[in-house]
MDTraj code that builds the backbone (N, CA, C; nanometers):
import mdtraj as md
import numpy as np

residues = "UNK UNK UNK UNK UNK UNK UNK UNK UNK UNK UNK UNK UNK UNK UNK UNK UNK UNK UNK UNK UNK UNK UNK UNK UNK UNK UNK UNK UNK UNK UNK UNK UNK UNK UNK UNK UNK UNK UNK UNK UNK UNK UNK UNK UNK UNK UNK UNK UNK UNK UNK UNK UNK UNK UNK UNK UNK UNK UNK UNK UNK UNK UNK UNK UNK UNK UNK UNK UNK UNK UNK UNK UNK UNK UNK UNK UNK UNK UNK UNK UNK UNK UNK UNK UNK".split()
xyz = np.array([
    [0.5137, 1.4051, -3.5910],
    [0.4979, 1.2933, -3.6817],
    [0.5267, 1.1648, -3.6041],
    [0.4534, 1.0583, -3.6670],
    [0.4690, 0.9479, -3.5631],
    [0.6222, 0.8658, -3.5860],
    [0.5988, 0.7440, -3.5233],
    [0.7382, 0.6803, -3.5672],
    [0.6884, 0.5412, -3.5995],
    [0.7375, 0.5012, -3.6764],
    [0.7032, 0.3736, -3.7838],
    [0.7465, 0.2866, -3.6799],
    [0.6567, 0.1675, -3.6476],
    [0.6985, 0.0844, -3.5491],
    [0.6617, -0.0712, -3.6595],
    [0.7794, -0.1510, -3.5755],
    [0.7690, -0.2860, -3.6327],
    [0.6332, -0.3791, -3.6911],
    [0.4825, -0.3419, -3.7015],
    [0.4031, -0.3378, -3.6412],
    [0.3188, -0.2720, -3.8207],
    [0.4138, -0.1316, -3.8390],
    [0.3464, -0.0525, -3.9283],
    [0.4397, -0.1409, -4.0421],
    [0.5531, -0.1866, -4.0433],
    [0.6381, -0.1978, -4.1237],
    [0.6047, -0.3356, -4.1879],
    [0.5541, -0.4121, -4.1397],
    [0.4599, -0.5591, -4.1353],
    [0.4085, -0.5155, -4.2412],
    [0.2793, -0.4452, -4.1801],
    [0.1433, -0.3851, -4.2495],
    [0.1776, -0.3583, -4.3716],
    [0.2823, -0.2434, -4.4345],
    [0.3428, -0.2133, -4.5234],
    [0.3728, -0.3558, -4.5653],
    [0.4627, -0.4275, -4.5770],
    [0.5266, -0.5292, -4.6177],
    [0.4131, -0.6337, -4.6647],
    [0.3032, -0.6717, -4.5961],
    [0.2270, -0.7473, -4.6404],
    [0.1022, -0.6399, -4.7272],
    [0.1102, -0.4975, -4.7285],
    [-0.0076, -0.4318, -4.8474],
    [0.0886, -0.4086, -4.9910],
    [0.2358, -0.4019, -4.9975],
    [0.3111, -0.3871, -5.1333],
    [0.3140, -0.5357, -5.1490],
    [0.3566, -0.6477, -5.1243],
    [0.4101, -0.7537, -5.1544],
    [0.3543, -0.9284, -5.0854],
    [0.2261, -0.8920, -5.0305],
    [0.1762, -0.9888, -4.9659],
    [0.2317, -1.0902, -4.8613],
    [0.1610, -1.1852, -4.8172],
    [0.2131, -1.2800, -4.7019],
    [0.3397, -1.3207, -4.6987],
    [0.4170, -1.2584, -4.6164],
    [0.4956, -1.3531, -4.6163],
    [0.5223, -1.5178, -4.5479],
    [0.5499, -1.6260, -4.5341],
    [0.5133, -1.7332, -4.4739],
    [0.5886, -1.7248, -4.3076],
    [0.6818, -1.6628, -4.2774],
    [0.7179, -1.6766, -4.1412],
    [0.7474, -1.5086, -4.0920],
    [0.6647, -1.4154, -4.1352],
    [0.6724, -1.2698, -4.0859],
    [0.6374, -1.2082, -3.9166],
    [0.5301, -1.3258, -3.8954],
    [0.5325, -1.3571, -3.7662],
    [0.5898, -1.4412, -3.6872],
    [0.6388, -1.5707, -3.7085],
    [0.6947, -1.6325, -3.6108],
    [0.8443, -1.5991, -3.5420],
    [0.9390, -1.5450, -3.6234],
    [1.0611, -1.5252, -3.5303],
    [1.0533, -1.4403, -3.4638],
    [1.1489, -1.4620, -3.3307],
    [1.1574, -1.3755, -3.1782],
    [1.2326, -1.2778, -3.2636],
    [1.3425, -1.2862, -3.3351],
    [1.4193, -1.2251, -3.3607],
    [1.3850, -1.1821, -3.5062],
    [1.2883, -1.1681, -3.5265],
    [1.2355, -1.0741, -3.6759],
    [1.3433, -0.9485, -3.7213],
    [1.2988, -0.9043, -3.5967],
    [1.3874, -0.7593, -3.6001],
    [1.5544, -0.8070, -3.6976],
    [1.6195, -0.8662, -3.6550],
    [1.7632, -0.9688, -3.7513],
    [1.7324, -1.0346, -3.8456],
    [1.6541, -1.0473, -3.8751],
    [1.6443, -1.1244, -4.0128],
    [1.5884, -1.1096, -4.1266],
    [1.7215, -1.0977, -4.1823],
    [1.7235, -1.0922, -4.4099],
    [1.5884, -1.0634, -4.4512],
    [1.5563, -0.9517, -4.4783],
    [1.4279, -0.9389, -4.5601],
    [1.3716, -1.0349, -4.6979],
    [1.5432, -1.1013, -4.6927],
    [1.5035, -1.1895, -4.8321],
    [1.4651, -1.3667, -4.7575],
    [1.5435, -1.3427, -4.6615],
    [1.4563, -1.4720, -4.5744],
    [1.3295, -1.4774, -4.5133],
    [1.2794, -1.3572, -4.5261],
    [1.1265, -1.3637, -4.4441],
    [1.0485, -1.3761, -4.6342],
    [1.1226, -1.3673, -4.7320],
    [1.0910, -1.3967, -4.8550],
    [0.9998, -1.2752, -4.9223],
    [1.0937, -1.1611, -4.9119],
    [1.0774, -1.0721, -4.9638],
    [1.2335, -1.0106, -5.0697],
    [1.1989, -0.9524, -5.1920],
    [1.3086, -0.9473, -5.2443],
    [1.3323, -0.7630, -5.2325],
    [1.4260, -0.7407, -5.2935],
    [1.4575, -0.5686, -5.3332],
    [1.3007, -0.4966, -5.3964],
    [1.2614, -0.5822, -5.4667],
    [1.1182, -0.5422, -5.5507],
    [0.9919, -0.4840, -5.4115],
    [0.9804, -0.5915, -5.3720],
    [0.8876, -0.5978, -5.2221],
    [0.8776, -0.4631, -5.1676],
    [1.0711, -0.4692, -5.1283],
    [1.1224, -0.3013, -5.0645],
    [1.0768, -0.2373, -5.0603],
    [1.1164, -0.1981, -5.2256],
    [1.1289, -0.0720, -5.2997],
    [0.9519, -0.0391, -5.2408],
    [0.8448, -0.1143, -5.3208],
    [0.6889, -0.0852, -5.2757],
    [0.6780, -0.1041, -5.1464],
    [0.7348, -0.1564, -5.0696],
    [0.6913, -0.1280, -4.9156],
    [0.7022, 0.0124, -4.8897],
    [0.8406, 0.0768, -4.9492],
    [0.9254, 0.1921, -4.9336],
    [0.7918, 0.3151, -4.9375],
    [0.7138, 0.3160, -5.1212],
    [0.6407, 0.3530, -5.1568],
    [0.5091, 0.3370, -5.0522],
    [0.4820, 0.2375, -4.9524],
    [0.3836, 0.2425, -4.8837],
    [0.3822, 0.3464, -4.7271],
    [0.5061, 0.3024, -4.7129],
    [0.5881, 0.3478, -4.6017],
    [0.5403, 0.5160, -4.6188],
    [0.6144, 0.5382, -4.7247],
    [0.6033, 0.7475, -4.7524],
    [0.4794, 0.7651, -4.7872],
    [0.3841, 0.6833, -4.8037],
    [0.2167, 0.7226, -4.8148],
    [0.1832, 0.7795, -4.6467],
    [0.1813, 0.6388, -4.5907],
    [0.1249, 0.6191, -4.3865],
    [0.2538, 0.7222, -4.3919],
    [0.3347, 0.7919, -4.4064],
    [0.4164, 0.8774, -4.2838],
    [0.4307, 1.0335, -4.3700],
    [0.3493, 1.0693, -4.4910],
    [0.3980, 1.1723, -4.5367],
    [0.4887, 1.2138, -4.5827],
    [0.6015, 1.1342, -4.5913],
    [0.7547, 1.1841, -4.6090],
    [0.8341, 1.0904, -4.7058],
    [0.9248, 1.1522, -4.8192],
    [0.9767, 1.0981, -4.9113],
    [1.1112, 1.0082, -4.8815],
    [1.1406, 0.8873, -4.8968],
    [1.2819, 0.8558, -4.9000],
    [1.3491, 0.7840, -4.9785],
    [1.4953, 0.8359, -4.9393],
    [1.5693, 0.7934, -5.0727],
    [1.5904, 0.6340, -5.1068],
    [1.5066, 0.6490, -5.2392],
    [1.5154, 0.4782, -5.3088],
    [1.6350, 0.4016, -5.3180],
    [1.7740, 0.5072, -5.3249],
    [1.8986, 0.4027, -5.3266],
    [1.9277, 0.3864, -5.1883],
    [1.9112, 0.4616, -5.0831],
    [1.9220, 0.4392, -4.9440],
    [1.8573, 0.2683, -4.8930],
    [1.7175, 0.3401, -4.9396],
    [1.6011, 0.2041, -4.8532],
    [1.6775, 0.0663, -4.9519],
    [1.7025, 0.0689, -5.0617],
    [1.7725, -0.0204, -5.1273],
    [1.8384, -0.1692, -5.0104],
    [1.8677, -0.0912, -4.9844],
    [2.0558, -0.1145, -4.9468],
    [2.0023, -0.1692, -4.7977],
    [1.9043, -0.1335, -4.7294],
    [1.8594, -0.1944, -4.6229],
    [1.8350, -0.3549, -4.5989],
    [1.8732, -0.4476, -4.5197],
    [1.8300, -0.5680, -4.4972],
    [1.7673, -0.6134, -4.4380],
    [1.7924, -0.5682, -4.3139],
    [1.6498, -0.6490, -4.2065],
    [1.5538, -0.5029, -4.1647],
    [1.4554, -0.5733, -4.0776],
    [1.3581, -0.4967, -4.0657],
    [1.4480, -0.3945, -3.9387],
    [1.4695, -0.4300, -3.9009],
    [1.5705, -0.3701, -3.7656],
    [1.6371, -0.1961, -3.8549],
    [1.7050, -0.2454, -3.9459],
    [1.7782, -0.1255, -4.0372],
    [1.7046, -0.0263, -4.0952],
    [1.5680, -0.1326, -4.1155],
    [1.4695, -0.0544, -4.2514],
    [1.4532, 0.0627, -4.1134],
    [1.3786, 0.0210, -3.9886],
    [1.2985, 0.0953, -3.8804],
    [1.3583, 0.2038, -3.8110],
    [1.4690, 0.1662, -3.8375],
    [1.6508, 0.2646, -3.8037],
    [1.6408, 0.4116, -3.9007],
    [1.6171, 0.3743, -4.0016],
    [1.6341, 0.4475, -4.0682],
    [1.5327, 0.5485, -4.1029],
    [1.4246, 0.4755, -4.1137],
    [1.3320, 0.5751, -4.1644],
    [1.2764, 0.6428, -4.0251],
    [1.2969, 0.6140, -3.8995],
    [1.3001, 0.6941, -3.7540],
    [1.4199, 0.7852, -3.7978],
    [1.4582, 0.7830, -3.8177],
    [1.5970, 0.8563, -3.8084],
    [1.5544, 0.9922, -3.9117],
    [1.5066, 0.9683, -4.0460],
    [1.4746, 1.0347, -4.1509],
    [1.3320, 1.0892, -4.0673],
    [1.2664, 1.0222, -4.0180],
    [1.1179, 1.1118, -3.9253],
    [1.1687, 1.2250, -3.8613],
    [1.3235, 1.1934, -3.8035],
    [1.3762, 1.2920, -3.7333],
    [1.4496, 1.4176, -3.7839],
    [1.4846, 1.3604, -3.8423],
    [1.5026, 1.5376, -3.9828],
    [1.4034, 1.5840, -4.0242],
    [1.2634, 1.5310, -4.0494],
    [1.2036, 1.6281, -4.1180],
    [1.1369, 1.7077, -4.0307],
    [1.1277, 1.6730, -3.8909],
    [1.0311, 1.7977, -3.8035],
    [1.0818, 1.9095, -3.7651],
])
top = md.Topology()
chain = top.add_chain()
for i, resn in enumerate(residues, 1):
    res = top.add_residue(resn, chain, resSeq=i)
    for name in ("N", "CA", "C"):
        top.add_atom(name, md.element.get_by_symbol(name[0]), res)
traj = md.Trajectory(xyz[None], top)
């Protein structure tokens, strides 16, 4: 199974919840507040839902919750790729 790269997590983020206005410009994306790139818990949650479409695999909604930056989200659900094989 593949591994969700910063890249897929975008893609996701802008097909649940549309443009965000600065998703591309920071060096440091990877650190920064999902609610500052102006996405809320709502966004998430359907990114979450987009996420387990592209990778096959279910995850837990109070987990991805609780995630903040994209750095954590990519942490995690690699991590969860890695249990299920």
């Amino acid at each position: 199974m593949k591994e969700l790269t910063l890249d897929d997590l975008k893609d996701a983020l802008r097909a649940a919840a549309g443009e965000a206005e600065n998703l591309d410009d920071p060096a440091d994306l990877l650190e920064v507040p999902f609610s500052e790139l102006g996405y809320d818990s709502l966004a998430v949650m359907e990114t979450t839902a987009q996420v387990e479409r592209m990778l096959g695999i279910e995850l837990p909604e109070e987990e991805t919750a609780e995630l903040k930056t994209p750095r954590e989200y990519l942490d995690f659900v690699n991590a969860r790729i890695g249990e299920t094989v």
